[in-house]
Every structure is written in structure tokens, then in C-alpha cells.
C-alpha positions as a Python dict, from the first residue, in 0.01 Angstrom:
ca = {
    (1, 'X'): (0, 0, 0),
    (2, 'X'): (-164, -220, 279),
    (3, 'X'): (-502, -11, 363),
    (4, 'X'): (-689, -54, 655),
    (5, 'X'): (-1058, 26, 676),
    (6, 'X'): (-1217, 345, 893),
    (7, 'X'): (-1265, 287, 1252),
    (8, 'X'): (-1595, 161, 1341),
    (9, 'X'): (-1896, 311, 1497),
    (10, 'X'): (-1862, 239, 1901),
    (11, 'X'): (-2261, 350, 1942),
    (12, 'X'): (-2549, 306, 1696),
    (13, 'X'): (-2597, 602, 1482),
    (14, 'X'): (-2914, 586, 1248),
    (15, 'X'): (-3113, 850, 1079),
    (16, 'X'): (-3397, 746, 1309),
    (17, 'X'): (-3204, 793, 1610),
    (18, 'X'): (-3168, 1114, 1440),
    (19, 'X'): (-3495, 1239, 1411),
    (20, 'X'): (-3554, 1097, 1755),
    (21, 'X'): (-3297, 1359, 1922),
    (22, 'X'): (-3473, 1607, 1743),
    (23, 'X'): (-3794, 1510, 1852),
    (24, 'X'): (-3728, 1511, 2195),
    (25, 'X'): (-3510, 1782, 2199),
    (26, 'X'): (-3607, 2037, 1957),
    (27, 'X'): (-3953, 1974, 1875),
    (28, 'X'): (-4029, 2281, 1674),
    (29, 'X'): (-3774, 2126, 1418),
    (30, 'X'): (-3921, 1735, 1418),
    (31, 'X'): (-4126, 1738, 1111),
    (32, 'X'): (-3810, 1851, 898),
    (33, 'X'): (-3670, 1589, 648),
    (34, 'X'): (-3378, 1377, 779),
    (35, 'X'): (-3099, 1248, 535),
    (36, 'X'): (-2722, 1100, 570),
    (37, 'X'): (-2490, 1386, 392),
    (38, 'X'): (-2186, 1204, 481),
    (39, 'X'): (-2068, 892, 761),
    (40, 'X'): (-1703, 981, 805),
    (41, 'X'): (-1432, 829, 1055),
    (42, 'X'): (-1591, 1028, 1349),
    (43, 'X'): (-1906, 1170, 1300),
    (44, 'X'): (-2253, 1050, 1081),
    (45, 'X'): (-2343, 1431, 968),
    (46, 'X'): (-2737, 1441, 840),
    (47, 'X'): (-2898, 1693, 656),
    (48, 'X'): (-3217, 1840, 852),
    (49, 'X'): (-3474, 2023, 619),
    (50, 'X'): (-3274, 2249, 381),
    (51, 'X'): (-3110, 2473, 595),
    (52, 'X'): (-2974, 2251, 863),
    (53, 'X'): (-2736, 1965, 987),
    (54, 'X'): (-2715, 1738, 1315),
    (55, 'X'): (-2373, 1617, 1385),
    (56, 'X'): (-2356, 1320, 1583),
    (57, 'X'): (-2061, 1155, 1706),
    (58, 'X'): (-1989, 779, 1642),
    (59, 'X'): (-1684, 737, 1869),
    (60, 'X'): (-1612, 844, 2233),
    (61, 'X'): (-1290, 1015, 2121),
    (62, 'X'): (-1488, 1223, 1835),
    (63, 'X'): (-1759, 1323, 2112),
    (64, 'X'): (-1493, 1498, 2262),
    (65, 'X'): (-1397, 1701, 1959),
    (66, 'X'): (-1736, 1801, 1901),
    (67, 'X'): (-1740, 1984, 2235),
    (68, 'X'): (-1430, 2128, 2134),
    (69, 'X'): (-1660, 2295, 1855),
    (70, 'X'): (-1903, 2369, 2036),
    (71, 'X'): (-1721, 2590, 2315),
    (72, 'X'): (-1498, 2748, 2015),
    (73, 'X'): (-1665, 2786, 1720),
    (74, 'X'): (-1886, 3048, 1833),
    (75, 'X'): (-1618, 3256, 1915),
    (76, 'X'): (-1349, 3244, 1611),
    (77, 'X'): (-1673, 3276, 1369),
    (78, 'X'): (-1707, 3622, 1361),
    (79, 'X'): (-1340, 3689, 1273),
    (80, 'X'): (-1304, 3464, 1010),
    (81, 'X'): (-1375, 3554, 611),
    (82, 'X'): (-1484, 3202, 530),
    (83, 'X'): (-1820, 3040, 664),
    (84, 'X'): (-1737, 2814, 933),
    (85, 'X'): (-2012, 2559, 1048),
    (86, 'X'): (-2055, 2691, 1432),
    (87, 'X'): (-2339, 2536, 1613),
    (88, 'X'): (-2717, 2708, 1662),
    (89, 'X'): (-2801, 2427, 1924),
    (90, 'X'): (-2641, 2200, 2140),
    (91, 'X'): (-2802, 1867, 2205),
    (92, 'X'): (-2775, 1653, 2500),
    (93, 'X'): (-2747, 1264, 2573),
    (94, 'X'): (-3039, 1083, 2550),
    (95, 'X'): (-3246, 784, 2398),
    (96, 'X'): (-2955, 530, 2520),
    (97, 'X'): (-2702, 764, 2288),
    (98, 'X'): (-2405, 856, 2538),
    (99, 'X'): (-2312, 1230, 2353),
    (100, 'X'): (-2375, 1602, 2298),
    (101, 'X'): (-2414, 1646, 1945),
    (102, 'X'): (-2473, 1956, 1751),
    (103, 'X'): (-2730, 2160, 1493),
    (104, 'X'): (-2544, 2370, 1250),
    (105, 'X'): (-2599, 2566, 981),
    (106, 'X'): (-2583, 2398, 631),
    (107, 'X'): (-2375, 2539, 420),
    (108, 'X'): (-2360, 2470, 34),
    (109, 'X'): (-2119, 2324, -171),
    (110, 'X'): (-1958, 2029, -251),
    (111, 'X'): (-1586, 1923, -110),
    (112, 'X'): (-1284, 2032, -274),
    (113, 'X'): (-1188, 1684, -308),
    (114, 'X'): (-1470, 1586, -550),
    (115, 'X'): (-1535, 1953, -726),
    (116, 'X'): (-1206, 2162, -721),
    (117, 'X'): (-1271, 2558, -721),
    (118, 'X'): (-1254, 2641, -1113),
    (119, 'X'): (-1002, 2897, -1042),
    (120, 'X'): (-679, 2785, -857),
    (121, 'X'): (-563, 3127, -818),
    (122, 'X'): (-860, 3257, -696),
    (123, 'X'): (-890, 2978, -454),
    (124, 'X'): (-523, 2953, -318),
    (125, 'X'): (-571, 3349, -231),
    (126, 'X'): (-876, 3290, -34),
    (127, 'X'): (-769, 3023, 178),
    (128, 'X'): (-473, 3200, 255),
    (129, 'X'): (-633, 3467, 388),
    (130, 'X'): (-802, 3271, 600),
    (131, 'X'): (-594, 3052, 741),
    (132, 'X'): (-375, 3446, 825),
    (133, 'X'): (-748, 3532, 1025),
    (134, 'X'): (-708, 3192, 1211),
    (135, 'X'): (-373, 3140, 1296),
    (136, 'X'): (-330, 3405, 1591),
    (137, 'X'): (-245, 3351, 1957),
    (138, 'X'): (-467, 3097, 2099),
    (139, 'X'): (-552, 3115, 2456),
    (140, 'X'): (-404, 2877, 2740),
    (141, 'X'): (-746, 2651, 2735),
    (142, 'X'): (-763, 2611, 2403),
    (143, 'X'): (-794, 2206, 2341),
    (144, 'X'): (-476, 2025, 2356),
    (145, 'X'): (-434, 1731, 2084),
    (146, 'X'): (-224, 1466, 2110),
    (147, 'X'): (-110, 1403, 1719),
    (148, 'X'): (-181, 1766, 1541),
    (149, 'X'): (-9, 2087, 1636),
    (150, 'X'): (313, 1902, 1755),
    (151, 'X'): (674, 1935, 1704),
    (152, 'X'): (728, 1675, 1377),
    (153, 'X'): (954, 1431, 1577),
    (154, 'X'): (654, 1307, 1783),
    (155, 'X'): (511, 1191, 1447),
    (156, 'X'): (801, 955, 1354),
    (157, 'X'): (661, 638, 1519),
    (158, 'X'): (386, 649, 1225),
    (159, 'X'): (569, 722, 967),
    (160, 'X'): (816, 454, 997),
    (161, 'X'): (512, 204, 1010),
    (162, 'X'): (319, 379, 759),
    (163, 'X'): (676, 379, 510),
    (164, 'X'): (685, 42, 539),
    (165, 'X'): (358, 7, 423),
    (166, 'X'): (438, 180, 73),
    (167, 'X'): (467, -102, -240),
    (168, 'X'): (681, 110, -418),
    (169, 'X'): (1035, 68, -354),
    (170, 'X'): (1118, 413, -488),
    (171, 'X'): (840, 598, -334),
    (172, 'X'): (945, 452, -10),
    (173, 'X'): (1289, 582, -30),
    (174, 'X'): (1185, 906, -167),
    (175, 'X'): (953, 965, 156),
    (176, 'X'): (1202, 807, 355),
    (177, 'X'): (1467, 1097, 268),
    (178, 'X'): (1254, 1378, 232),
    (179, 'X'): (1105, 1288, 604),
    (180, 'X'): (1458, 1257, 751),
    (181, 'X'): (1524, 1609, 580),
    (182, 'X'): (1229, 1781, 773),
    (183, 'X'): (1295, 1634, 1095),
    (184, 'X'): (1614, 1854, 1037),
    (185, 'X'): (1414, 2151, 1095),
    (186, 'X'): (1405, 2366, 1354),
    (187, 'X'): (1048, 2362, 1523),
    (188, 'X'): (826, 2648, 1569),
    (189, 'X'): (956, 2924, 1776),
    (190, 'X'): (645, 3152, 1858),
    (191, 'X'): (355, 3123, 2087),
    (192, 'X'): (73, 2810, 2042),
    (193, 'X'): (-171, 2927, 1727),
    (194, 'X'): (-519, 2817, 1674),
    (195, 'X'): (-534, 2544, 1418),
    (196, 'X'): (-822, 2398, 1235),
    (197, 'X'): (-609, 2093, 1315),
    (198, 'X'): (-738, 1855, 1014),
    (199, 'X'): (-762, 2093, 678),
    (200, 'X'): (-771, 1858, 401),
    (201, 'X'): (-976, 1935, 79),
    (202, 'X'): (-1274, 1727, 186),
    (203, 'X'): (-1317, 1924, 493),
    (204, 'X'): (-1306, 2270, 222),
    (205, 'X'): (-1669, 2362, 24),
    (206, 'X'): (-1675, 2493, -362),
    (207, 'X'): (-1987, 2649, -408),
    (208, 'X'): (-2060, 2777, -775),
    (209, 'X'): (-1668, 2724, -830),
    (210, 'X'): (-1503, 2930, -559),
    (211, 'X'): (-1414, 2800, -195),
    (212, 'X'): (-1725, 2904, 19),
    (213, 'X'): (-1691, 2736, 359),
    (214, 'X'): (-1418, 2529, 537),
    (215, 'X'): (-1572, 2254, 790),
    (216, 'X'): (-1522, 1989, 1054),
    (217, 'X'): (-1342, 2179, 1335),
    (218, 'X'): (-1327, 1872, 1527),
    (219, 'X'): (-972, 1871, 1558),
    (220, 'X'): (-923, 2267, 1659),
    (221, 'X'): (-620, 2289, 1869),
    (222, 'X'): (-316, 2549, 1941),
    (223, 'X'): (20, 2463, 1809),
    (224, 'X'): (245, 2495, 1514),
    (225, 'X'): (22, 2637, 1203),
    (226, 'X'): (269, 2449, 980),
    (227, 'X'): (17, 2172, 997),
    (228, 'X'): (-255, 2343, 850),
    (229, 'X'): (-40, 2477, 572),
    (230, 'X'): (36, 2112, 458),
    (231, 'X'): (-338, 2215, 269),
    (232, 'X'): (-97, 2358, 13),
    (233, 'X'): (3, 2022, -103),
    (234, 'X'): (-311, 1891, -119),
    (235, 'X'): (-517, 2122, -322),
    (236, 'X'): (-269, 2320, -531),
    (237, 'X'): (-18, 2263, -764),
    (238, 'X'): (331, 2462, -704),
    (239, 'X'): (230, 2758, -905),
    (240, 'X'): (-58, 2799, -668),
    (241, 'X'): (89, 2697, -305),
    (242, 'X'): (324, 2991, -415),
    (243, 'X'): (-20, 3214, -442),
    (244, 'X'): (-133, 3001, -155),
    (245, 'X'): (172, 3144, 82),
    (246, 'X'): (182, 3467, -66),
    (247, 'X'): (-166, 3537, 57),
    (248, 'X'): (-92, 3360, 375),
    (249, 'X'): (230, 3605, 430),
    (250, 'X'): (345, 3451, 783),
    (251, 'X'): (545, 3136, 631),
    (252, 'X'): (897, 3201, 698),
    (253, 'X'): (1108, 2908, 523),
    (254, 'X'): (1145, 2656, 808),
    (255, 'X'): (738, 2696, 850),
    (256, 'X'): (695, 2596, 494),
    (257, 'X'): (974, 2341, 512),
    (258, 'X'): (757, 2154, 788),
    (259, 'X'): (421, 2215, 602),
    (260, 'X'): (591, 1980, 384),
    (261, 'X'): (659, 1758, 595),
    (262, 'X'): (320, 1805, 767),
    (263, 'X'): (135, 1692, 390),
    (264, 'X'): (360, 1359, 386),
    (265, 'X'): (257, 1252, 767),
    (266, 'X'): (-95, 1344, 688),
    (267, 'X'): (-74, 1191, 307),
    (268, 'X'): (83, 884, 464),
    (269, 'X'): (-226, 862, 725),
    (270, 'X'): (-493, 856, 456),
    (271, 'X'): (-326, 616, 199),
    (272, 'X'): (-295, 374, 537),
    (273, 'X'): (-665, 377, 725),
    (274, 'X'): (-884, 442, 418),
    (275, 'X'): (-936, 129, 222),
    (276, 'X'): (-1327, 176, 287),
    (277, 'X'): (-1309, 583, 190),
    (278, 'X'): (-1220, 640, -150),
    (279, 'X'): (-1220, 1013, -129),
    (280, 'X'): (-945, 1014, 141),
    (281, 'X'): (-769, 799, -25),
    (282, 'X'): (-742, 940, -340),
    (283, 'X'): (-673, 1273, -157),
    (284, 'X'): (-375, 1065, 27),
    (285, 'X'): (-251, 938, -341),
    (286, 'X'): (-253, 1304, -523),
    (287, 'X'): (-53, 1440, -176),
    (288, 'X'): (214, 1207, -156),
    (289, 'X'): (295, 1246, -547),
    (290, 'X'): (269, 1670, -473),
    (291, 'X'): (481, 1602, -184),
    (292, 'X'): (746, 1428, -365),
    (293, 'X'): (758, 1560, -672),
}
């Protein structure tokens, strides 16, 4: 596989610039210890103090999804059985940085991509029950996105670039059937749904061994929740995407068909633009062998 690297920062992001924000913005927080947690494709997330984090974006399209969880998160919170990260305090542009950026709640754990939940079972249950609380009728504002959500067809551009990128000859053709099977499918019938939009095991907490928080709503949109079941073939096995859907208990057989289909585009993705991110690219590697198997 050719790799390419993450996108690059369009704006400085620093801790200092960090601790400056707060400073100036909420002052009754500016003696709290600032850290990197994490410096991902669109956001450099800091740890404030113990019980905080400031999420700042790096690019102008990721400012624009951190809105997005700003105006929702508040909102789907309450109804869902997980921990979600919605913000306690909005910040605004300043100090020559162009974005609103957020203060959340830190919540414990380390991602499911690094620390699997010691019990499968107990784990595929969970987030099937919350991805049932999340996937309901979403309301006609509810942020449009261009590349999650959508019928599969409007995905085949990448693939066929990203397919070509594959080494292996037999991988290739494997992928290269089973995506010309999906596109087979019919589409999703019902009404838009909310979506998390990006649900991938490094955007899921483990905490003490069981899944405690799912994060990074940056991509929440309305649309087909096949996308978000595509989680399945990252983090289980098939014993447990069986417990998985069980739990979940809306999948007809076309839904789970394009879930499928959903963890190959999305498997495809990582293996491509993470050269420089090891964790999403092993989580790329372990998808497209569940996928295909």
C-alpha cells in the first residue's frame, strides 16, 4: 500500500496558544496544567487540569465540525447510555487563531484501538445499545456531510483509487468483488438518522476494561446508520458483530450488507492517508482482513 501522511495543520496550534485562549477567555481556569492528549487529522485535543479538555481545530474544514458539536451535543447527551464528550464552554476566535473551539469534559479511558474492552461480549452489547439510542429521526437541520451518511455509490470514486493502491494482487481482487457486490444493494429506505458519522475504535474509550465513552462527534450527520455499523468490523470478531447486531436490533439484511461495505470504504481510507498515524493504520489493516475474511 502507497500511504500518504495526515493533512497538515492550516493555523498554528501550540499548547501555549492553548493556555493563552484560556487565559483570556476563561480566566478562572488559567492556572490549570496544559498537556497534548492527542494531535489527530483535525483537531490538537489538550488535557486541562484533570478534569478537562480544550479542543482546538487545526483545519478550516474541522472548525466547522466542531460547531456541529457544539450546537448538537448538548442535546443528544441526555438520551444516550454512553458518555459523550458535549461541551461546558464555547470559546471564541482570538489571539490571531481564526476558530471557536471547545472545553469538554475529560473522560477516562484509553481508545479501543490500543486497549480493547476485556470482554467482547460485554462490549459488542453495549455499543449496540447505543448506537439503537442514537440512530433515530434526525431533524431537517441536522449537519449535512458530504462523504458519510450517503448512498454507497457516491463513494466509488475513492475506492477505485484507493484499490489501486493495494500491493496485494489478491487482496485487491477480493475488495474489488466484494465492493461491486454491495453496490448491488438497495440503499436505505427510511427517513435521515443521526450518525456519529466517524465511529472507529480510536474514537471508543475502555475504562477499567469495559467501553465507557464514545468521542469525536465531529462528523455528526443524518443519513444511512449503515455507516456507523461498519464499527462491527472493526472492533469485533464475527461471533461478536453477531452480539453486536443483536443488541443493535434495527439491522435488517441489506443494512448489514452495506455496513460491510461501509468498513471496506472506511478501512480503505485509513490504510491510504495514514502513513504518519500508526494507530489508524493498524485499525485500517485489522478492518480490511475482518472485512474480507
Amino acid at each position: 500500500m502507497s500511504a500518504q501522511r495526515m493533512p497538515a495543520a492550516e493555523v498554528p496550534v501550540s499548547v501555549e496558544l492553548v493556555r493563552r485562549l484560556v487565559a483570556e477567555q476563561r480566566p478562572d481556569l488559567a492556572g490549570l496544567a496544559v498537556s497534548v492528549l492527542a494531535n489527530g487529522w483535525d483537531n490538537l485535543v489538550c488535557r486541562l487540569g484533570e478534569r478537562l479538555l480544550v479542543r482546538l481545530p487545526r483545519r478550516a474544514m474541522a472548525a466547522e465540525l466542531v460547531e456541529h458539536e457544539q450546537r448538537w451535543l448538548p442535546e443528544l447527551a441526555p438520551r444516550l447510555p454512553l458518555p459523550v464528550p458535549a461541551p461546558m464552554f464555547v470559546g471564541r476566535p482570538a489571539l490571531g487563531y481564526p476558530w471557536s473551539w471547545s472545553i469538554v469534559p475529560y473522560l477516562p479511558g484509553h481508545v479501543a484501538a490500543e486497549k480493547p474492552p476485556v470482554s467482547p461480549a460485554a462490549a459488542a452489547v453495549a455499543l449496540g445499545g447505543f448506537l439503537a439510542a442514537l440512530h433515530t429521526p434526525a431533524p431537517p437541520d441536522a449537519p449535512p456531510h458530504t462523504s458519510r451518511g450517503i448512498p454507497l455509490p457516491r463513494r466509488a470514486e475513492g475506492v477505485a483509487e484507493q484499490l489501486a493502491r493495494l500491493d496485494d494482487r489478491s487482496r485487491r481482487v477480493a475488495a474489488a468483488g466484494l465492493w461491486q457486490a454491495v453496490l448491488d444493494v438497495p440503499g436505505w429506505p427510511g427517513p435521515p438518522q443521526w450518525l456519529h458519522g466517524d465511529l472507529h475504535p480510536a474514537n471508543i474509550l475502555v475504562h477499567r476494561g469495559e467501553l465507557s465513552a464514545v468521542v469525536d462527534f465531529g462528523d455528526l450527520t443524518a443519513g444511512d446508520p449503515a455507516g456507523d455499523l461498519s464499527v462491527a468490523w472493526m472492533l469485533f470478531d464475527a461471533e461478536h458483530r453477531a452480539r453486536f447486531r443483536a443488541a443493535y436490533g434495527a439491522a435488517d439484511d441489506h443494512t448489514w450488507q452495506r455496513a460491510r461495505g461501509w468498513a471496506l470504504v472506511l478501512a480503505l481510507v485509513f490504510v491510504t492517508f495514514s502513513a504518519d498515524n500508526p494507530t489508524m493504520a493498524g485499525i485500517g489493516e485489522r478492518t480490511l482482513d475482518a472485512v474480507l475474511s
